[in-house]
C-alpha positions in Angstrom: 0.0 0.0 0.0 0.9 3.7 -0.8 -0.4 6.8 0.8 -0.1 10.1 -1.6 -1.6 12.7 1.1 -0.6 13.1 4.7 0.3 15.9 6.9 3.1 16.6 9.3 3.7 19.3 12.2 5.4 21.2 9.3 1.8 22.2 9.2 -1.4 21.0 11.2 0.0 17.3 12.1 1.1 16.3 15.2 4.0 14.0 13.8 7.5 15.4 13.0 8.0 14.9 9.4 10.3 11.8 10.4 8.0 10.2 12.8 5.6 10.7 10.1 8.1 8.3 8.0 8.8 6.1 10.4 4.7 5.3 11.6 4.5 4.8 7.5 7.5 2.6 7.6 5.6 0.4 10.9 2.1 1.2 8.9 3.4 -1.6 6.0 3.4 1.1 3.2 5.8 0.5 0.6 5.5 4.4 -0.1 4.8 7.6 1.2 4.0 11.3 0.6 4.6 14.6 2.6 2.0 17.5 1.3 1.9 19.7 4.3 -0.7 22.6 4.0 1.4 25.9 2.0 4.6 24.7 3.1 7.6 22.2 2.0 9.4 23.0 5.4 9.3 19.2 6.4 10.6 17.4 3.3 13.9 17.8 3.9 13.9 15.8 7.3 11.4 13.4 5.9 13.4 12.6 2.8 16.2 12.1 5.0 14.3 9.9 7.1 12.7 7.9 4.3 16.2 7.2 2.9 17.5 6.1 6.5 14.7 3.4 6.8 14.5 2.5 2.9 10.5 4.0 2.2 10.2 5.7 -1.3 9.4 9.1 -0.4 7.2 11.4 -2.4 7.9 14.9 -1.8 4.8 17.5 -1.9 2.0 19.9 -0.9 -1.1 21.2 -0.3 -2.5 24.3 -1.8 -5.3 25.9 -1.0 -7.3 27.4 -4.3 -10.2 28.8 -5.2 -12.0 28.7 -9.0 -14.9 31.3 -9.7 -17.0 30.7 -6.4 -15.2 27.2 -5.8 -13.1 27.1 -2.6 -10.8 23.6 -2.3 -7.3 22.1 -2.1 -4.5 21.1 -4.9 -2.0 19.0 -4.0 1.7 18.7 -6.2 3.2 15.7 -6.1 6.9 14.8 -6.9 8.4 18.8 -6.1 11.7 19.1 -6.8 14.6 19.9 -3.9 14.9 23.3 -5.4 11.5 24.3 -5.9 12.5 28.2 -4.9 9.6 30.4 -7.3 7.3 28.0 -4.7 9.0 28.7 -1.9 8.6 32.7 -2.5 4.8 31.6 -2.8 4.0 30.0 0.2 6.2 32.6 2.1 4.0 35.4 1.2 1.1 32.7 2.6 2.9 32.2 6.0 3.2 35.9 6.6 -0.9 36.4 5.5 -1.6 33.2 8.1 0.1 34.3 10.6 -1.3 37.5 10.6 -4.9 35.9 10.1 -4.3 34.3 13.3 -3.3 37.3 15.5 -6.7 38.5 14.5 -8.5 35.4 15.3 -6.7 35.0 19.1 -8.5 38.8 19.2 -11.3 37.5 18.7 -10.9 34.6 20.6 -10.3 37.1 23.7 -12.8 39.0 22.8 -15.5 36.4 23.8 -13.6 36.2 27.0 -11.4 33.2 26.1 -8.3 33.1 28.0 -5.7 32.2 24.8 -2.3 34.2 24.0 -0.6 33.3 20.4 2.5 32.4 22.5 0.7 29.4 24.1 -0.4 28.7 19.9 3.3 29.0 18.8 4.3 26.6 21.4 2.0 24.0 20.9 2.5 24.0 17.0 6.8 23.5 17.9 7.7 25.1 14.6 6.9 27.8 12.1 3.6 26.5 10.4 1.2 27.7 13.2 -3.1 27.1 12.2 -6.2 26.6 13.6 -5.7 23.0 14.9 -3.2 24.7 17.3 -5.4 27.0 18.7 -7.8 24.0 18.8 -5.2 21.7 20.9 -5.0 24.5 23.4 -8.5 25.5 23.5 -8.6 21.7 24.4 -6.2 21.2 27.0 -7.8 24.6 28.9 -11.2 22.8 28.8 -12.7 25.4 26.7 -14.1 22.7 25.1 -14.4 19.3 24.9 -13.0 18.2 21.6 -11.1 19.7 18.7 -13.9 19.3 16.5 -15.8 21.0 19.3 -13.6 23.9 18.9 -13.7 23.8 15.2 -17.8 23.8 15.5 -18.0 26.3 18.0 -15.2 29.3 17.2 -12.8 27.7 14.7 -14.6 26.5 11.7 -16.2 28.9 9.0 -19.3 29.1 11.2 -17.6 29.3 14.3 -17.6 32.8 16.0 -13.7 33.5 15.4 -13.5 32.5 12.1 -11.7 34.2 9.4 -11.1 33.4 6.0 -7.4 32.8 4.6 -5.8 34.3 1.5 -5.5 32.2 -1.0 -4.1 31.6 -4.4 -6.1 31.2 -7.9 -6.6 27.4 -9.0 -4.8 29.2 -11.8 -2.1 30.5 -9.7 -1.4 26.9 -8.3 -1.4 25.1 -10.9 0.8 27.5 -12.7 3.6 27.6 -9.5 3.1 23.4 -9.7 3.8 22.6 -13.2 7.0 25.4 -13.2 8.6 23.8 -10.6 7.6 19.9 -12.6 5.3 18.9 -10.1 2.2 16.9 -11.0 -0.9 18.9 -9.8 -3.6 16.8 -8.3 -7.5 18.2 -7.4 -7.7 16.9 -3.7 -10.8 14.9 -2.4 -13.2 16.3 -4.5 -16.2 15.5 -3.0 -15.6 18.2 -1.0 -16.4 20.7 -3.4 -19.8 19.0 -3.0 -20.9 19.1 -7.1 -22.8 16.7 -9.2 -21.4 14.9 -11.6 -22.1 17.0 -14.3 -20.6 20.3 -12.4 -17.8 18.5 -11.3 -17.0 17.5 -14.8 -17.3 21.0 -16.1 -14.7 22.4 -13.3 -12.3 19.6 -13.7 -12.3 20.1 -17.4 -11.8 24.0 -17.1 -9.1 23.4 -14.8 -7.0 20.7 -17.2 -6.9 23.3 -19.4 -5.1 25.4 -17.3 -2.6 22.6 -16.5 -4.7 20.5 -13.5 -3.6 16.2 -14.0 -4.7 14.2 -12.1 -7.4 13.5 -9.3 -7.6 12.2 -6.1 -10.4 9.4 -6.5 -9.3 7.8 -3.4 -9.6 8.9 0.1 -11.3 8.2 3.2 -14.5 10.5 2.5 -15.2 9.3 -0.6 -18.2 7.0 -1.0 -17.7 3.7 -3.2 -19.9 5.1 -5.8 -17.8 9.0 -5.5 -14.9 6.7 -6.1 -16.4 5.0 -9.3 -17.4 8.0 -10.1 -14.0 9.8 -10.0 -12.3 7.0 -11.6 -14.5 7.3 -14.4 -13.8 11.0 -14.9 -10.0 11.0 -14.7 -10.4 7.9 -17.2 -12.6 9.9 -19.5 -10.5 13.1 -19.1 -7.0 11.5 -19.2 -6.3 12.4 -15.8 -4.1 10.8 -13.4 -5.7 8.9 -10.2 -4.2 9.6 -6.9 -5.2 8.4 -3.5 -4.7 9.2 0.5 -5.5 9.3 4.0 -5.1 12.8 4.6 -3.4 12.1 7.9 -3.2 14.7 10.6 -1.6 12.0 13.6 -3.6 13.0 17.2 -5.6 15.4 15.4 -7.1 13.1 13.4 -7.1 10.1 15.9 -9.8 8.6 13.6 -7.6 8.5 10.5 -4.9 5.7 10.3 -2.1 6.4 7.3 -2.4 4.2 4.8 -6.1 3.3 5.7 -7.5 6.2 6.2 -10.8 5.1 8.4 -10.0 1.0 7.8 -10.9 0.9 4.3 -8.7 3.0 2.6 -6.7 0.7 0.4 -3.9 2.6 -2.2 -2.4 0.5 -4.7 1.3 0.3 -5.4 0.3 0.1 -9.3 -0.9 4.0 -8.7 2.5 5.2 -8.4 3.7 3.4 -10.9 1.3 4.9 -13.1 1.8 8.0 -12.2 5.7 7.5 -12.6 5.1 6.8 -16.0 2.9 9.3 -17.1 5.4 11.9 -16.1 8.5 10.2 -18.0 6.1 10.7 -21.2 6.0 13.7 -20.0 9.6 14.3 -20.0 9.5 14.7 -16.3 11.7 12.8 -13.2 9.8 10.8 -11.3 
């Protein structure tokens, strides 16, 4: 088994990007991708700690785009170790976040919550600080009951502190993805929550501007969403991709590799995918 989406405390995990390796290694997976949320800070350590324990590591990330009134995540697989015009990118994005979240811990104390952006900081251990951080400590201060509590209640875009994030242009992405000779993948798309025929349509305006594959598997996705995906990266000469979206603790319910049990990602996907982009003239 291979898992092509997972999440580190580069960004909103709770593993280091080499624990994150090594609970792949014990997991059983044969490989393993890194696509923390606006950020390559971790594949350096994970790729290091892929080749010390002898997993094939695929390096990436997660973008967060939007498309006319569409709001949902891109993921580039196989980034290159000097993927700089990227880098400048998700910069610009840190400094936007972490500004975004000084103004939600204002709001946060606003409704009389007791929460300082140093006690965030230190429970995120590095420089990717989000929500699920304020979450964890909104946690351990009994504030509520749960992280998805806290998501429900202030986090979440109906929760009281919400703000929305800056973020880049499907366009945009998928431009920055294929410069650097990454392949760019739609992530989970049931979460834009279209039909079939206005998922088609969006998928087909966005290969035009570069989009390749799709991730048809992943622990949300309904058999039938999955049959249904297939059939439109098949029909569109898309790639197929597939994760658990793995967050470690803050996640509990979502094992890598097998997302909620019955997550199940071929070894044959990669080596499609490898494929495609030699004929594309691309490493892999």
């Amino acid at each position: 088994m291979i898992d092509l989406h997972t999440h580190s405390s580069a960004s909103d995990g709770s593993d280091s990007p080499s624990q994150l390796i090594e609970n792949a290694k014990a997991a059983g997976l044969s490989a393993v991708a890194l696509t923390d949320h606006d950020t390559i800070a971790g594949l350096s350590e994970a790729r290091r700690a892929a080749g010390e324990l002898q997993i094939e590591f695929i390096p990436g990330c997660e973008l967060s785009v939007t498309h006319g009134q569409h709001r949902f995540h891109m993921v580039g697989l196989f980034l290159p170790e000097d993927a700089s015009s990227l880098q400048r990118t998700l910069d610009m994005l840190i400094e936007e976040r972490n500004a975004r979240n000084g103004k939600i811990i204002e709001k946060l104390n606003q409704l009389n919550i007791d929460i300082t952006i140093e006690e965030v900081i230190a429970k995120a251990g590095g420089d990717a600080v989000g929500r699920p951080h304020m979450a964890a400590v909104l946690f351990e201060k009994h504030v509520v009951n749960s992280m998805q509590q806290a998501f429900d209640q202030f986090l979440g875009s109906k929760g009281k502190a919400y703000l929305p994030k800056q973020v880049l242009t499907a366009a945009q992405a998928l431009q920055l993805l294929t410069d650097c000779g990454a392949t760019p993948i739609m992530a989970h798309p049931y979460s834009l929550n279209l039909g079939a025929v206005s998922l088609a349509e969006v998928v087909t305006e966005l290969r035009s501007l570069g989009l390749d594959g799709i991730e048809a598997y992943y622990p949300e996705h309904t058999p039938s969403q999955t049959e249904q995906f297939l059939a439109l990266a098949k029909r569109l000469d898309l790639a197929v991709s597939g994760g658990s979206d793995y967050h470690g603790s803050f996640r509990p319910h979502i094992q890598l590799g097998r997302g909620k049990g019955t997550l199940h990602v071929r070894d044959e996907l990669l080596t499609a995918l490898k494929e495609r982009r030699i004929r594309r003239g691309l490493s892999a």
